[in-house]
N, C-alpha and C positions, 0 to 999 in steps of 0.2 A: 504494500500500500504506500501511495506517497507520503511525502512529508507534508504537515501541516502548516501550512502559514498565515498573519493577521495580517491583514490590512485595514485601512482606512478609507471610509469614503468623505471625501469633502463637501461636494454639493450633485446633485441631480442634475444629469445636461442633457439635453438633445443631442444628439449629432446626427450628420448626414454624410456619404461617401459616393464618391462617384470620380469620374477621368478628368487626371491629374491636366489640367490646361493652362498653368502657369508659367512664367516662361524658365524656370527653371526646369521645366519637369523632365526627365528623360523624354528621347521620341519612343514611338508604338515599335516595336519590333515585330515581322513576320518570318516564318520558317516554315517548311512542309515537311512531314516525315512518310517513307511508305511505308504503308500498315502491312506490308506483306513479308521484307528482310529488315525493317525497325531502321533503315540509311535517313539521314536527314540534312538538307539544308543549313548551312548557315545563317544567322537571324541575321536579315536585313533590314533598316529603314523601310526600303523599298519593296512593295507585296511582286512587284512583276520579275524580281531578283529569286526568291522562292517559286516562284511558278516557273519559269525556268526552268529551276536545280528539275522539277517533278518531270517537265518533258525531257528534258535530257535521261535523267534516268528511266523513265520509261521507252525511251531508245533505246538504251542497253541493255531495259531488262523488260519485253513485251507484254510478261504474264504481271507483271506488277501494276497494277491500274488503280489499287484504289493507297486514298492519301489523305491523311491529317494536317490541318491547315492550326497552327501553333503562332497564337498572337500573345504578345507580352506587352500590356498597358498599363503606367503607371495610373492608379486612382490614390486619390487622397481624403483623408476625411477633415471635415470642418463640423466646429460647434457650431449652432443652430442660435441666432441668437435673438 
C-alpha cells in the first residue's frame, strides 16, 4: 500500500484547460506510426512531413496500409476567475 501523505487545501478554484496558444507555447507536433511493424515517423511541425514518412513506407512495404496519426499539443490550464 502507499504511503500516506497530508496536504492542504487553500481555497476552492475553478479551472479550465484547453490548447496551449501562447506565444511561448511549444508548436503541435505530428508523427505516423504503422500499426502493422510498430516503424514510425519522426515528429514534425509539419503534418505533410509525416504523411510522407507513411507513403514512403508503404512503398517499401505494400501489405502495410493501415496507420496511426500521433499528435502532440501542448494544453494548459488556467484559473477561472
Amino acid at each position: 500500500m502507499g504511503e500516506l501523505t497530508a496536504h492542504t487545501v487553500i481555497r476552492w478554484a475553478d479551472w479550465t484547460i484547453g490548447p496551449d496558444v501562447t506565444p511561448e507555447a511549444p508548436a503541435v507536433d505530428f508523427a505516423m506510426r504503422c500499426t502493422t511493424c510498430g516503424a514510425s515517423s519522426g515528429a514534425d511541425e509539419v503534418f505533410e512531413t509525416a504523411r510522407d514518412w507513411a507513403f514512403r513506407h508503404l512503398g517499401r512495404n505494400p501489405s502495410h496500409t493501415a496507420f496511426r496519426e500521433i499528435i502532440h499539443r501542448p494544453w494548459r490550464a488556467t484559473l477561472v476567475r
